[in-house]
mmCIF file of the protein (N, C-alpha, C, O) and its ligand, coordinates in Angstrom:
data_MODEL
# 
_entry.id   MODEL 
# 
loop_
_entity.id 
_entity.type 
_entity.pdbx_number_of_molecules 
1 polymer     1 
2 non-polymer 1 
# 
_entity_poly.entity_id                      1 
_entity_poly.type                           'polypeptide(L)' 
_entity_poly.nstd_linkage                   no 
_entity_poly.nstd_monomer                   no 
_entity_poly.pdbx_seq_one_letter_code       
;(UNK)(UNK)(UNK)(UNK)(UNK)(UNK)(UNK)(UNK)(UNK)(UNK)(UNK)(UNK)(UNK)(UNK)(UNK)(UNK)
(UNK)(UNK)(UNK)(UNK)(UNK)(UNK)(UNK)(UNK)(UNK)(UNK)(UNK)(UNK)(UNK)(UNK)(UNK)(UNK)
(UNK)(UNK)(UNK)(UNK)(UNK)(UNK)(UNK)(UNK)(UNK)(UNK)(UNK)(UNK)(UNK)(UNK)
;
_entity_poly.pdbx_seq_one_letter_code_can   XXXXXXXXXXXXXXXXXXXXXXXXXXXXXXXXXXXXXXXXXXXXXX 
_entity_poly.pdbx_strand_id                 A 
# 
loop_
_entity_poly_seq.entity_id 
_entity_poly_seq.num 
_entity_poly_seq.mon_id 
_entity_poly_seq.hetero 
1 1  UNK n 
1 2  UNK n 
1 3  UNK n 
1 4  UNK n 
1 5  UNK n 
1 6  UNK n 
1 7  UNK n 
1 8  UNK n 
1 9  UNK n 
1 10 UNK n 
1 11 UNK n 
1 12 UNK n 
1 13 UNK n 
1 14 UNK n 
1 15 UNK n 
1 16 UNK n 
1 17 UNK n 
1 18 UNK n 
1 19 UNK n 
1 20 UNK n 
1 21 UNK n 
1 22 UNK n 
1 23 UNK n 
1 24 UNK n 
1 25 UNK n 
1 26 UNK n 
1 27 UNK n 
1 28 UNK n 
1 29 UNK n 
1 30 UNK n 
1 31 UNK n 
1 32 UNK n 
1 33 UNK n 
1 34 UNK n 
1 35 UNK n 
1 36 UNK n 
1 37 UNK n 
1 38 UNK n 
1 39 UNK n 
1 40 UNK n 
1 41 UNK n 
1 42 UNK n 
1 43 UNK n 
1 44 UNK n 
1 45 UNK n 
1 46 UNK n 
# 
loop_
_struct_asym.id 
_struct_asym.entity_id 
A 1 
B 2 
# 
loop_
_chem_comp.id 
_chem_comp.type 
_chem_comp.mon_nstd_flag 
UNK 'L-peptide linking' . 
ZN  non-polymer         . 
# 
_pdbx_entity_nonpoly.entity_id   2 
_pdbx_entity_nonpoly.name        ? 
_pdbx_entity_nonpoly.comp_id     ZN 
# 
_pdbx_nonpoly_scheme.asym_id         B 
_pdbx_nonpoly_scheme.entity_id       2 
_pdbx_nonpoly_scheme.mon_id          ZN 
_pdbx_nonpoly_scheme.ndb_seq_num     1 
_pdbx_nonpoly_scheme.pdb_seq_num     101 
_pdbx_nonpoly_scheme.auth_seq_num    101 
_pdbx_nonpoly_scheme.pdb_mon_id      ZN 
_pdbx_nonpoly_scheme.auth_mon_id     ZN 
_pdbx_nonpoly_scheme.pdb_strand_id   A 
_pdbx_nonpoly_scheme.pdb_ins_code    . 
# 
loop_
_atom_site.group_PDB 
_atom_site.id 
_atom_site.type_symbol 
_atom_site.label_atom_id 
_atom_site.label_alt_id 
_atom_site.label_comp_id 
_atom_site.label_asym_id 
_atom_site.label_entity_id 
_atom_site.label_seq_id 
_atom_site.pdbx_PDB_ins_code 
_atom_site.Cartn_x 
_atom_site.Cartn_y 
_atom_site.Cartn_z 
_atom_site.occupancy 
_atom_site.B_iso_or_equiv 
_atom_site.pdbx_formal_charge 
_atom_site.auth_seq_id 
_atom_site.auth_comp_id 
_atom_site.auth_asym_id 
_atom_site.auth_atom_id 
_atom_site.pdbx_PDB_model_num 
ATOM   1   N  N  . UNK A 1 1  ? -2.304  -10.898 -8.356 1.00 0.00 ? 1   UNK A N  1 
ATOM   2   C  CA . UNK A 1 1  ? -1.682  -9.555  -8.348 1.00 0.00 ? 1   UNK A CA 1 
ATOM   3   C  C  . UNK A 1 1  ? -2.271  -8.723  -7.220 1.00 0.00 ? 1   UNK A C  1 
ATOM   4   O  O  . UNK A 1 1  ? -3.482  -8.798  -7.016 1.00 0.00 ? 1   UNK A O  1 
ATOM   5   N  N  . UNK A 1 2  ? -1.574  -8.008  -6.542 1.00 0.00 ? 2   UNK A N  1 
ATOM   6   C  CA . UNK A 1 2  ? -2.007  -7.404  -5.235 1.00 0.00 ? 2   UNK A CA 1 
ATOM   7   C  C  . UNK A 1 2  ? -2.680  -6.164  -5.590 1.00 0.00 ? 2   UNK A C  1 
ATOM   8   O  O  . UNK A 1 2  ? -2.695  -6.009  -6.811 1.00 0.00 ? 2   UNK A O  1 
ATOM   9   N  N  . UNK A 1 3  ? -3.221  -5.259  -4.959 1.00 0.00 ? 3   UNK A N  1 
ATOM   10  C  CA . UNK A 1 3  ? -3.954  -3.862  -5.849 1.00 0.00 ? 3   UNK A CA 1 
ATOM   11  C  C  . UNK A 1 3  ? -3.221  -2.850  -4.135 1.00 0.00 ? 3   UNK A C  1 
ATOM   12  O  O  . UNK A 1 3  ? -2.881  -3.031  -2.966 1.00 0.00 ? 3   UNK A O  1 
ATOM   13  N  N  . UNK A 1 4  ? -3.348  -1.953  -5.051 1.00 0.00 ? 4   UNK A N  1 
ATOM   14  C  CA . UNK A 1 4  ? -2.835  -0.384  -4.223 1.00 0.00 ? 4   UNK A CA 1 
ATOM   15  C  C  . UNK A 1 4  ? -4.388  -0.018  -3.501 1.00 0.00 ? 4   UNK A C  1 
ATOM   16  O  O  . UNK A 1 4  ? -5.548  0.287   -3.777 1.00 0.00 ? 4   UNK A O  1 
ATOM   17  N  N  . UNK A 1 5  ? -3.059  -0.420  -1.889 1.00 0.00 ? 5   UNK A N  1 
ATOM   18  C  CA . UNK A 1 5  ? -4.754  -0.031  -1.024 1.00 0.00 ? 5   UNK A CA 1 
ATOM   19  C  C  . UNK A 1 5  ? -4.998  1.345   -0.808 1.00 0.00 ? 5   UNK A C  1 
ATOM   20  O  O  . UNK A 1 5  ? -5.856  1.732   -0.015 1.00 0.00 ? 5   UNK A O  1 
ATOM   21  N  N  . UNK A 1 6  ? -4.118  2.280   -1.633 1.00 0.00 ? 6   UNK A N  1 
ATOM   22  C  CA . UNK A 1 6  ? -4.153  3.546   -1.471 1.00 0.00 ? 6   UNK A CA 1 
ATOM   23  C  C  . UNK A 1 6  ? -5.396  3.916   -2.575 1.00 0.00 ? 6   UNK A C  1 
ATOM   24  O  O  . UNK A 1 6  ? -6.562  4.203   -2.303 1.00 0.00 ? 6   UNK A O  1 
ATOM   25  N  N  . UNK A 1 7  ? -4.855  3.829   -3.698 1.00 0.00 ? 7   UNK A N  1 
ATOM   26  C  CA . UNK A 1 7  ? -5.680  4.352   -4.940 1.00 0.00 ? 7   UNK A CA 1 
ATOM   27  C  C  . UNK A 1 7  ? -6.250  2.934   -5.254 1.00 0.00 ? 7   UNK A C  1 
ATOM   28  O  O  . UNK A 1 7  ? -6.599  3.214   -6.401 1.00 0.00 ? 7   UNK A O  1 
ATOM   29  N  N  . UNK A 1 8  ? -6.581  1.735   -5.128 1.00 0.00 ? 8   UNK A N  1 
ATOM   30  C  CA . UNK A 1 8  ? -7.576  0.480   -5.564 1.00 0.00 ? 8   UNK A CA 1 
ATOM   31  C  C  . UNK A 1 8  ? -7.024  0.182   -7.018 1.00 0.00 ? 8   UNK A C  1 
ATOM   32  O  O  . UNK A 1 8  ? -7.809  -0.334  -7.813 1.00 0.00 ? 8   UNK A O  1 
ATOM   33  N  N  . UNK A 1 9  ? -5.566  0.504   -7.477 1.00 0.00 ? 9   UNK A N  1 
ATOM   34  C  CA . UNK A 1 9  ? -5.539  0.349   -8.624 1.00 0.00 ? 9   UNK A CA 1 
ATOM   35  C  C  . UNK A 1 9  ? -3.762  -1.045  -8.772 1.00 0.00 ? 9   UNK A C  1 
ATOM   36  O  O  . UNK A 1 9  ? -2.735  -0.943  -8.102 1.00 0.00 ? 9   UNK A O  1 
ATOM   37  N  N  . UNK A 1 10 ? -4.065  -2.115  -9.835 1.00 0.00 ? 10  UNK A N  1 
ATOM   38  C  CA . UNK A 1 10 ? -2.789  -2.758  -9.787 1.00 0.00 ? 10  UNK A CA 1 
ATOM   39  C  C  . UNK A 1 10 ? -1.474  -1.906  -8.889 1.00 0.00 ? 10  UNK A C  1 
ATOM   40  O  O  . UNK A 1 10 ? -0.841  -0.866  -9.071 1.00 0.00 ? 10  UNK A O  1 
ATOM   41  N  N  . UNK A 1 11 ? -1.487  -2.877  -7.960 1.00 0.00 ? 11  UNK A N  1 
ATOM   42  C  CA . UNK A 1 11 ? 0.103   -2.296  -7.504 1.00 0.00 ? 11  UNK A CA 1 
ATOM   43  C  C  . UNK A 1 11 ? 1.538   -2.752  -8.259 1.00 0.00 ? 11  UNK A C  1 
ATOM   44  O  O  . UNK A 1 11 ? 1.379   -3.873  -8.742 1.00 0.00 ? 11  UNK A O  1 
ATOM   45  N  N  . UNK A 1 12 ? 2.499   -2.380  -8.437 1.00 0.00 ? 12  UNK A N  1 
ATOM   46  C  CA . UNK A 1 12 ? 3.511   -2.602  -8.675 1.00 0.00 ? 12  UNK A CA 1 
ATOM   47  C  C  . UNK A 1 12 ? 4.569   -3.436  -7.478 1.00 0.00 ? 12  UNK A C  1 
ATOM   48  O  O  . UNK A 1 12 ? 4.892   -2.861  -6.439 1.00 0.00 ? 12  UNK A O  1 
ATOM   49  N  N  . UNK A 1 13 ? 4.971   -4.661  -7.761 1.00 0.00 ? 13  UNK A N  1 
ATOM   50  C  CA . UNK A 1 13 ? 5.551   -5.534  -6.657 1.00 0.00 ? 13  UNK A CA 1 
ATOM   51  C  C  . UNK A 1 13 ? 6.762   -4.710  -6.291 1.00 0.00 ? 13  UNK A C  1 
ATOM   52  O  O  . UNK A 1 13 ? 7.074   -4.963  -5.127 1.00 0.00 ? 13  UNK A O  1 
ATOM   53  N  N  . UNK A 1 14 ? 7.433   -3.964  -6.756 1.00 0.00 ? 14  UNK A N  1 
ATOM   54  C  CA . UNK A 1 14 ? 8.377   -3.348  -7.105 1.00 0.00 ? 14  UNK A CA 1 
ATOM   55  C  C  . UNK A 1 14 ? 8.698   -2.193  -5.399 1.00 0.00 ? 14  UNK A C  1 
ATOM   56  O  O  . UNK A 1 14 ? 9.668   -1.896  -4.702 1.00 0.00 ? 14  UNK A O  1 
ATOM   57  N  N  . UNK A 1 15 ? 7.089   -1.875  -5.423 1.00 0.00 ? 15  UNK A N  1 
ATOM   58  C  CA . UNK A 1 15 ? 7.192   -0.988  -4.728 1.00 0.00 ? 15  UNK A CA 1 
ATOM   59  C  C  . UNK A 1 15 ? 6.420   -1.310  -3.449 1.00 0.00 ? 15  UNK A C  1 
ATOM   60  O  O  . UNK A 1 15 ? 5.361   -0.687  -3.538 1.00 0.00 ? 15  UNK A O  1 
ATOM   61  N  N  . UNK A 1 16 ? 6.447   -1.845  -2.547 1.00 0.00 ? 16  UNK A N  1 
ATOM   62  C  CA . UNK A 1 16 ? 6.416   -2.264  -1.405 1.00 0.00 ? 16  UNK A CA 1 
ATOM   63  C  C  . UNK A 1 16 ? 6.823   -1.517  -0.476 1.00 0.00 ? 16  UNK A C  1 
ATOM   64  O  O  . UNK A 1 16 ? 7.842   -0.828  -0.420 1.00 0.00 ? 16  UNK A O  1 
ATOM   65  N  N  . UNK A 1 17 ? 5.236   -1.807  0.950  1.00 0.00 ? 17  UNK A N  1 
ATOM   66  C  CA . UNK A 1 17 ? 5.600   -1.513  2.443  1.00 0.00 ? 17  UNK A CA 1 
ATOM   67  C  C  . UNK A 1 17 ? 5.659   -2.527  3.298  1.00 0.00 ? 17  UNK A C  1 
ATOM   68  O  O  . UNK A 1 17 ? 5.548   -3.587  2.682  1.00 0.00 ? 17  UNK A O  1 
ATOM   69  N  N  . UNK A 1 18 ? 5.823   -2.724  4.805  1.00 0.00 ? 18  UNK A N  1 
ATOM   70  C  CA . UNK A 1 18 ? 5.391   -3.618  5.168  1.00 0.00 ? 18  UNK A CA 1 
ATOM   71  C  C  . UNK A 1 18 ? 4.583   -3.005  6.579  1.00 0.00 ? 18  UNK A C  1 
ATOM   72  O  O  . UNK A 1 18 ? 4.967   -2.089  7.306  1.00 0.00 ? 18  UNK A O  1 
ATOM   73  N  N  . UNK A 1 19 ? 3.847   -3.496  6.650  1.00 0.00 ? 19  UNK A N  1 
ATOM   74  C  CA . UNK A 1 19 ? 3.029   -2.401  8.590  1.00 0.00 ? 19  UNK A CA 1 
ATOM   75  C  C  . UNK A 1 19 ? 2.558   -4.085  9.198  1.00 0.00 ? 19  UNK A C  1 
ATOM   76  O  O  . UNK A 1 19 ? 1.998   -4.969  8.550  1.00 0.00 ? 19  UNK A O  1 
ATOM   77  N  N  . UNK A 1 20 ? 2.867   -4.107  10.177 1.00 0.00 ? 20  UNK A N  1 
ATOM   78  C  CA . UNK A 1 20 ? 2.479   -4.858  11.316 1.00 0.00 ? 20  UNK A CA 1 
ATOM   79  C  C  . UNK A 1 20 ? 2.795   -6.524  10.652 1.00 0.00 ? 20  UNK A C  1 
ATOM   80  O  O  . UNK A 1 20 ? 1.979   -7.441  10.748 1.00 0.00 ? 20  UNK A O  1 
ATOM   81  N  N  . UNK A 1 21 ? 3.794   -6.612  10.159 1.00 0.00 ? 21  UNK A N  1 
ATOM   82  C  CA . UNK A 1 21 ? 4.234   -7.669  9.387  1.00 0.00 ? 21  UNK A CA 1 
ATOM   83  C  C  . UNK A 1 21 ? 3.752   -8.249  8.025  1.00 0.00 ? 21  UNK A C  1 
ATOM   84  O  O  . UNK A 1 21 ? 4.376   -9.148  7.462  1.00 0.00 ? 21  UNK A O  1 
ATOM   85  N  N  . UNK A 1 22 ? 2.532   -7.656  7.482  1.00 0.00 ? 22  UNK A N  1 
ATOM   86  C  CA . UNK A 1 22 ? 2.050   -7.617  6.303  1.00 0.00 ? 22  UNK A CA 1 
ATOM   87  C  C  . UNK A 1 22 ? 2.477   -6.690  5.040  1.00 0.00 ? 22  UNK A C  1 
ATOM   88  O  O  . UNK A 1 22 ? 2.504   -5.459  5.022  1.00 0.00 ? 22  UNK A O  1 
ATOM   89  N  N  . UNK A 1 23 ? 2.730   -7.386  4.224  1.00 0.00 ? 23  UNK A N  1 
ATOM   90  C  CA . UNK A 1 23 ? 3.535   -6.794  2.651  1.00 0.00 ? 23  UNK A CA 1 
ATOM   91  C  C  . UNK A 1 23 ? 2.011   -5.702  2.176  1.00 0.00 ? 23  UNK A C  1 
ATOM   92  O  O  . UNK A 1 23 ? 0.836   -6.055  2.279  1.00 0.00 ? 23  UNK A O  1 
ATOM   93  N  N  . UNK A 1 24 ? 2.450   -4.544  1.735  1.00 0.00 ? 24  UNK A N  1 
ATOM   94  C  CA . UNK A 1 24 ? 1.264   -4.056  1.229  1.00 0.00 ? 24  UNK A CA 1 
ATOM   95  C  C  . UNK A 1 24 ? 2.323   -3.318  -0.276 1.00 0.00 ? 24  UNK A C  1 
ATOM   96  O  O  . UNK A 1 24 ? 3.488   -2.923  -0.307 1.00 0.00 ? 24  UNK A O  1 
ATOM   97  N  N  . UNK A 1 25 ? 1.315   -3.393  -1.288 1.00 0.00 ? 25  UNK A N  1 
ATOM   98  C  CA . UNK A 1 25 ? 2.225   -2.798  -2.486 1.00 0.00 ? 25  UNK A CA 1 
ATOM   99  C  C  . UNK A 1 25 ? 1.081   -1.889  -3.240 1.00 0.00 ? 25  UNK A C  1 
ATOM   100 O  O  . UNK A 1 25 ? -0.145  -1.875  -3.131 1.00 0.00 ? 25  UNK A O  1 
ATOM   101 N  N  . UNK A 1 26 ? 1.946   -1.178  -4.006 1.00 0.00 ? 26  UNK A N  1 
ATOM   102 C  CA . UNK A 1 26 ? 1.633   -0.133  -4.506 1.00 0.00 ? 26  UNK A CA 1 
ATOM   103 C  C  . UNK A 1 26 ? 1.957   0.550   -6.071 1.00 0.00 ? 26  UNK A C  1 
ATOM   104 O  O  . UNK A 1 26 ? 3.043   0.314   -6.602 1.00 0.00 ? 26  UNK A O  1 
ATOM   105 N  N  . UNK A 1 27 ? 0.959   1.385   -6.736 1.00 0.00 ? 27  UNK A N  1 
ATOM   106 C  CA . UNK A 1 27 ? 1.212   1.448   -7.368 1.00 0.00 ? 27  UNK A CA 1 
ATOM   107 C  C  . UNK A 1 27 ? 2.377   2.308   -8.002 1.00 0.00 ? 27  UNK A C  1 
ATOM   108 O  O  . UNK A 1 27 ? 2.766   2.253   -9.169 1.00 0.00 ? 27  UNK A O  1 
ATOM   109 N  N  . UNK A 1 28 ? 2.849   3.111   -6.988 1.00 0.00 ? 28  UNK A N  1 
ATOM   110 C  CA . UNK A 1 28 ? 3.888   4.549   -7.137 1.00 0.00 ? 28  UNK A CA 1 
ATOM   111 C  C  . UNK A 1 28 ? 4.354   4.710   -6.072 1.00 0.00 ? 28  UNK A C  1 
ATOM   112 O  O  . UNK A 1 28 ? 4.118   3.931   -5.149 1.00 0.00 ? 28  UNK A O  1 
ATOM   113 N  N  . UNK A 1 29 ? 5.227   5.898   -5.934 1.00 0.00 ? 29  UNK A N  1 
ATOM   114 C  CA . UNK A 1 29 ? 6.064   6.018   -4.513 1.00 0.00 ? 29  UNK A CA 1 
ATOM   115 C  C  . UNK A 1 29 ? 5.158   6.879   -3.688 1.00 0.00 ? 29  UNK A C  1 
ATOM   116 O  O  . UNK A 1 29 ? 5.238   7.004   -2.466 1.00 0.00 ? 29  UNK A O  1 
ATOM   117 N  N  . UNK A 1 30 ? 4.153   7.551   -4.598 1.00 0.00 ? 30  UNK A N  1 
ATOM   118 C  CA . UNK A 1 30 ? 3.702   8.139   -3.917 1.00 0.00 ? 30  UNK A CA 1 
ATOM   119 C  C  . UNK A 1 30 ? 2.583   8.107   -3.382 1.00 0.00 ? 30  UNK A C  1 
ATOM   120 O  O  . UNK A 1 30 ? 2.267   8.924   -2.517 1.00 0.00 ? 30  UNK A O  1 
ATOM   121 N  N  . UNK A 1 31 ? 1.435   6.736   -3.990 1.00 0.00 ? 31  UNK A N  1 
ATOM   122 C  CA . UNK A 1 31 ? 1.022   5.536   -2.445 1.00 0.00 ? 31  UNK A CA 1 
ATOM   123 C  C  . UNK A 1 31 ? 1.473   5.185   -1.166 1.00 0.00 ? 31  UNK A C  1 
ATOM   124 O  O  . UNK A 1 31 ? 0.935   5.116   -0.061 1.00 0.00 ? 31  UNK A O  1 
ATOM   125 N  N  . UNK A 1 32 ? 2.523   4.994   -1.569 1.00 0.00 ? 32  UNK A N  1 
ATOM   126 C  CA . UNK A 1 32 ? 3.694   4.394   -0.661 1.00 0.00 ? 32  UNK A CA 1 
ATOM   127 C  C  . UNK A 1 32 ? 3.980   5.564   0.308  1.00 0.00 ? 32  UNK A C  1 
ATOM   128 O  O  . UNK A 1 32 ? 4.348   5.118   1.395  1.00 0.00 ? 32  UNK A O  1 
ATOM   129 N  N  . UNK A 1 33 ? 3.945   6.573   0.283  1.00 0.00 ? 33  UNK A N  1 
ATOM   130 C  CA . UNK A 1 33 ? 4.169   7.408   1.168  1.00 0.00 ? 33  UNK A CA 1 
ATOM   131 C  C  . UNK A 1 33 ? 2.873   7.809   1.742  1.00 0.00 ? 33  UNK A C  1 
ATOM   132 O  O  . UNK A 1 33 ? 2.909   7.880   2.970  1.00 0.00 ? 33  UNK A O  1 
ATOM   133 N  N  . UNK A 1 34 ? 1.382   8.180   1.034  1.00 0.00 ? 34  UNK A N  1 
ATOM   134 C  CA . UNK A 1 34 ? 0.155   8.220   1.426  1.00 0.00 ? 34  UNK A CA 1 
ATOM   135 C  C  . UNK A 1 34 ? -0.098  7.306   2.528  1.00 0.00 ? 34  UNK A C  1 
ATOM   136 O  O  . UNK A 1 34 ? -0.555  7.637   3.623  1.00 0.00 ? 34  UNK A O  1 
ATOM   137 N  N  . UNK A 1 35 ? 0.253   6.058   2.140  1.00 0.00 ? 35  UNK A N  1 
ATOM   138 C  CA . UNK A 1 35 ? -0.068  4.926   3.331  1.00 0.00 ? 35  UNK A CA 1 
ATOM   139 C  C  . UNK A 1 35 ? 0.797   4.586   4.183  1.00 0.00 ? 35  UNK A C  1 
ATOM   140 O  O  . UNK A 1 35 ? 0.507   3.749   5.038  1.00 0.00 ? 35  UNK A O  1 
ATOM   141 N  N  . UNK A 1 36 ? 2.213   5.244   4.120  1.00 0.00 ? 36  UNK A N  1 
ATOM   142 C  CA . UNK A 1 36 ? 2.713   5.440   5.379  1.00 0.00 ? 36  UNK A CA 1 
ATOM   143 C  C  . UNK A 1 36 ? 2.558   6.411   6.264  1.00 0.00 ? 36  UNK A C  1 
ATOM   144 O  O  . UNK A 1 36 ? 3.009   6.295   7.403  1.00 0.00 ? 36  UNK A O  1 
ATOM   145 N  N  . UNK A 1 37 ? 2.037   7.267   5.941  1.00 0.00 ? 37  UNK A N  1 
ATOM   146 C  CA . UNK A 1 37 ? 1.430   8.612   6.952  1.00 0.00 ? 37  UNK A CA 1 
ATOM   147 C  C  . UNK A 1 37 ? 0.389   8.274   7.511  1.00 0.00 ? 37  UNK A C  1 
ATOM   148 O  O  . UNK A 1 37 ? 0.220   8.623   8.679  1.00 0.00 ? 37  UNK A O  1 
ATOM   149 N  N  . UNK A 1 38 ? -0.687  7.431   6.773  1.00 0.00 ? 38  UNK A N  1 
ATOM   150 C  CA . UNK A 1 38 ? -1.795  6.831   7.740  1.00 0.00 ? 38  UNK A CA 1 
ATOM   151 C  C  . UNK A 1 38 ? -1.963  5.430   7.194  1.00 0.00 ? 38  UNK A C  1 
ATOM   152 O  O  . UNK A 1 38 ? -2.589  5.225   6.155  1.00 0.00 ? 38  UNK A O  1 
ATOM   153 N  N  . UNK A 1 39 ? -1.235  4.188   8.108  1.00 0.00 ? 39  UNK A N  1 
ATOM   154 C  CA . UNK A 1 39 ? -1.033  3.608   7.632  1.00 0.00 ? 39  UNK A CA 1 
ATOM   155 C  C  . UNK A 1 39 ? -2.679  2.383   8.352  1.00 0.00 ? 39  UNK A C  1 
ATOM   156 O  O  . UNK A 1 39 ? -2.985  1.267   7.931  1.00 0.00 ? 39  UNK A O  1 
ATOM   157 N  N  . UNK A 1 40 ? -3.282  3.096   9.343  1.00 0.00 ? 40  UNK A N  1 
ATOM   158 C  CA . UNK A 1 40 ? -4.402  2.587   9.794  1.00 0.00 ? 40  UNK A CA 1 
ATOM   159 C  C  . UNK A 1 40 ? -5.051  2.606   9.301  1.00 0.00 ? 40  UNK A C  1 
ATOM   160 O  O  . UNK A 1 40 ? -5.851  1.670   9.300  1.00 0.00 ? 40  UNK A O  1 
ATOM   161 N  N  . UNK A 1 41 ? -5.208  3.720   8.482  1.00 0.00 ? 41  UNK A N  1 
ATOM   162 C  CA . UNK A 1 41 ? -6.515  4.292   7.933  1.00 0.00 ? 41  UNK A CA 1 
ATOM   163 C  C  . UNK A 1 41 ? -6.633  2.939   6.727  1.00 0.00 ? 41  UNK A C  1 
ATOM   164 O  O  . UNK A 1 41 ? -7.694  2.370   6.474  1.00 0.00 ? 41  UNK A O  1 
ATOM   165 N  N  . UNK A 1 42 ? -5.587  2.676   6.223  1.00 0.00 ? 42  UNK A N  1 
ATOM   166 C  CA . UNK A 1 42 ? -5.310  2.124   4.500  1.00 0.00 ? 42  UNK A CA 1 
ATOM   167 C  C  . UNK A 1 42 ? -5.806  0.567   4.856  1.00 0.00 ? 42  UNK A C  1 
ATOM   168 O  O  . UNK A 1 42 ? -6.647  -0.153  4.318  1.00 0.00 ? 42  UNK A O  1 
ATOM   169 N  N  . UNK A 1 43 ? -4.778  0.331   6.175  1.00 0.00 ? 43  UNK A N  1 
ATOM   170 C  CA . UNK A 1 43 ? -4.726  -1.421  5.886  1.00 0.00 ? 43  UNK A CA 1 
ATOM   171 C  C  . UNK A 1 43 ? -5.734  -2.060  6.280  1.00 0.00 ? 43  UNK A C  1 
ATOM   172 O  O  . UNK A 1 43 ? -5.881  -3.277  6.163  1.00 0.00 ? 43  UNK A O  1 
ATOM   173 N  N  . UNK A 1 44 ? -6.883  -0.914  7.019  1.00 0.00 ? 44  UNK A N  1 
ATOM   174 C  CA . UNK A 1 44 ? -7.892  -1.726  7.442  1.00 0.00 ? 44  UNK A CA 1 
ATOM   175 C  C  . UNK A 1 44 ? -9.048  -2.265  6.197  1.00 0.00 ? 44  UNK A C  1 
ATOM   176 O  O  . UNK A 1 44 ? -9.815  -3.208  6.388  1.00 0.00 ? 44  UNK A O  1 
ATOM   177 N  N  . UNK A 1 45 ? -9.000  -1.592  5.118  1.00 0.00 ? 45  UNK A N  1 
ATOM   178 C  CA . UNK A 1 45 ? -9.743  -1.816  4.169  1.00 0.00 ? 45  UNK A CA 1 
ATOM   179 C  C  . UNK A 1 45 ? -9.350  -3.456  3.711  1.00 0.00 ? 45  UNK A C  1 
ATOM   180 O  O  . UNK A 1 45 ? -10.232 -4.075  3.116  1.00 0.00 ? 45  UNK A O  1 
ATOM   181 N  N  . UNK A 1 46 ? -8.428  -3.942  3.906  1.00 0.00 ? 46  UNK A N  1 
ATOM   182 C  CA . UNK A 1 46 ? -8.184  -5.413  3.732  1.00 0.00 ? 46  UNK A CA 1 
ATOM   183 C  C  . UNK A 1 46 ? -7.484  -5.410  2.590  1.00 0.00 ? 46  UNK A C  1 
ATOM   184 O  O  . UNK A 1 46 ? -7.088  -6.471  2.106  1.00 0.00 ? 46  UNK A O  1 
HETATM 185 ZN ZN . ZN  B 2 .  ? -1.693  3.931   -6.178 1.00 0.00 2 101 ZN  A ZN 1 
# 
């Protein structure tokens, strides 16, 4: 199960980004929008 690199908490498959060809998921829409505004900041955490 993937975890929300926004908040570190289960993501929901449901709700998906993708940045630099990597799937990143989340737990709400409104992760999903957090880590598209800085989407450097998020994906570097791995
Ligand atoms: Zn979240």
């Amino acid at each position: 199960m993937a975890k929300d690199s926004v908040c570190g908490m289960d993501a929901n498959p449901a709700i998906k980004a993708v940045h630099k060809g990597k799937p990143y998921y989340f737990c709400n829409a409104s992760c999903k929008e957090t880590f598209l505004k800085n989407p450097e900041k998020f994906s570097s955490r791995g």
